[in-house]
N, C-alpha and C positions, 0 to 999 in steps of 0.2 A: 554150627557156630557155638563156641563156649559162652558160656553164663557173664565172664567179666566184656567181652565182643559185644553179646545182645544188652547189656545197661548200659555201654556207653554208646551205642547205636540209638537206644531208648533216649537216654538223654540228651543224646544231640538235637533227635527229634522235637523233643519236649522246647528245646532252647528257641529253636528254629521257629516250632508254633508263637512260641510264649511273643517274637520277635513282632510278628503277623500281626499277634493280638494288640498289641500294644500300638502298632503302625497304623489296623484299622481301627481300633477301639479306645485307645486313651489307656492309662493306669489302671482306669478303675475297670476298666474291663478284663483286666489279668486276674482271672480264678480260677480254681483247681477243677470248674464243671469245665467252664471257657476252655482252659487249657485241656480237658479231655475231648473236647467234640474236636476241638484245631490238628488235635496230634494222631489221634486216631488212640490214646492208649487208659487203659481206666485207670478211673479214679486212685485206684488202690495203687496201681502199676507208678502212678506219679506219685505217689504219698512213698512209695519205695526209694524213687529219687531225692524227693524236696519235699521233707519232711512238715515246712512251710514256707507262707508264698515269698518270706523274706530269703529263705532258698534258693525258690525261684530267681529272687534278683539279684543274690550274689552269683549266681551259675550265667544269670544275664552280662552282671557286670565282667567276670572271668574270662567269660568267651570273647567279649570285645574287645579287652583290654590285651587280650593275643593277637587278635583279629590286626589291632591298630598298631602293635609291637610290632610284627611280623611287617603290615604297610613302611610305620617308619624305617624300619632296616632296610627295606628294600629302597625306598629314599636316600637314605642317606650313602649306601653303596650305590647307586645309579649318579647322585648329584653332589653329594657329600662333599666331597674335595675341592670341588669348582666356586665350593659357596664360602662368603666369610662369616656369617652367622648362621651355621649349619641348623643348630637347634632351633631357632627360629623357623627357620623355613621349615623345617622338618613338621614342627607344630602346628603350623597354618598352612602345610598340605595335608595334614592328618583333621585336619578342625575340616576342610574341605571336603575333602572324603567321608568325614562323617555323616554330610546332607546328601553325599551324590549316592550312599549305599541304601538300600529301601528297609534295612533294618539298621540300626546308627545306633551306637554306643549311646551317644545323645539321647533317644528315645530310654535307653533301660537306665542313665542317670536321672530324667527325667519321673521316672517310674518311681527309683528308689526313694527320690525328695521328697515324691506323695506320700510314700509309704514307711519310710524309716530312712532319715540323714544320716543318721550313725555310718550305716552299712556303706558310706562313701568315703570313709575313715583314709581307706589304700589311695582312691582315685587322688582326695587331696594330699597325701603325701607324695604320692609320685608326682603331682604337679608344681610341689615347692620344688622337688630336686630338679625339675626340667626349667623351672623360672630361673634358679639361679646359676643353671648353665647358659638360658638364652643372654640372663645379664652379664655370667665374666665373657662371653664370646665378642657382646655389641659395644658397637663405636660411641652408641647413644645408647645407655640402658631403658632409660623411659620411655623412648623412641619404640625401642623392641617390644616392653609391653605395651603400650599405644596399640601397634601392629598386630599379637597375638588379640588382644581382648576386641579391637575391630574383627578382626576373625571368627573370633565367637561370637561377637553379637551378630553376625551377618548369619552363623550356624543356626545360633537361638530361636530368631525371629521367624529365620524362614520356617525350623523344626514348629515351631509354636503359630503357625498360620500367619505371624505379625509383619511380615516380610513389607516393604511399599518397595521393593526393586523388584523385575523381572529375575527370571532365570540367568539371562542374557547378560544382563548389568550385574547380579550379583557374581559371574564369570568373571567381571572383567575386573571387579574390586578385589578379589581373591588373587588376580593377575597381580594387581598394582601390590598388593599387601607382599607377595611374591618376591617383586621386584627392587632387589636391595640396592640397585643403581640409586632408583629415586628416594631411597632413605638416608643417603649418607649425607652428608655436608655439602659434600660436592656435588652432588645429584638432584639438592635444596634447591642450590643456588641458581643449579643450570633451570631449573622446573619454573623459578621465579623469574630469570630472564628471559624466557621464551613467554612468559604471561603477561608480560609490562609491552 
């Protein structure tokens, strides 16, 4: 195997521990020892890669944020057409997916705020550019973000242990956030005459 094969095989590695660590141990358990015993590679072999552990979390954030590219594409070609706030939906099966994967994006933003906000600079720009697609797409723009940010707090709480819903039930609210029937005017109205 050539030299440029074995560092990027190293550092998948490395990412993949760093993910582990973070999922069993918190923020503060991402160190450059942590990270050698997890990955199998020394000390030095990581300092090769990630110079520092802010590195680290930019190489955390990079991988996900393909990770969850790659997810939404694949969304949006499987459902994309059928839906009328595509990016919406898109964003609250990607926020979904973020708690159902045992290493989540969630976890390495989570990481980064402990350790340096700066370093999230990209994640918040790319989320203005997708807010203001979910808003020219929706019927109701505040409606939309309503919808997204319950999404995330349902992500949050459970990433963060603060969950009070089941598994179960936070299933079934990711459904409803889902379902742009019951968001529109008409789907208001119907939700409120079935409840009177």
């Amino acid at each position: 195997m050539d030299n440029p094969s074995r560092s990027e095989r190293s550092r998948n590695t490395a990412i993949k521990a760093a993910f582990v660590i973070l999922t069993r141990d918190g923020p503060g358990g991402l160190t450059f020892d942590a990270l050698s015993r997890e990955s199998g590679i020394s000390k030095g072999g990581l300092l090769h890669q990630f110079r520092t552990k802010a590195d680290i979390l930019k190489a955390l954030l990079a991988y996900q944020r393909d990770q969850f590219k790659s997810f939404a594409n694949d969304f949006l070609a499987a459902k994309g057409d059928s839906l009328r706030e595509p990016t919406l939906s898109c964003q609250i099966a990607v926020t979904r997916e973020s708690i159902n994967q045992p290493h989540s994006v969630a976890r390495a933003i989570l990481a980064t705020l402990v350790e340096d906000p700066t370093l999230l600079s990209d994640v918040r720009d790319d989320d203005v550019a997708r807010t203001k697609a979910i808003r020219s797409e929706a019927e109701d723009p505040d409606m939309a973000l309503v919808r997204l940010m319950a999404a995330r707090g349902l992500a949050y709480a459970t990433l963060l242990g603060l969950s009070p819903v089941s598994d179960r039930q936070r299933e079934r609210l990711f459904k409803l956030l889902l379902d742009e029937d019951r968001w529109t005017s008409e789907g208001s109205s119907k939700s409120e005459q079935s409840a009177a």
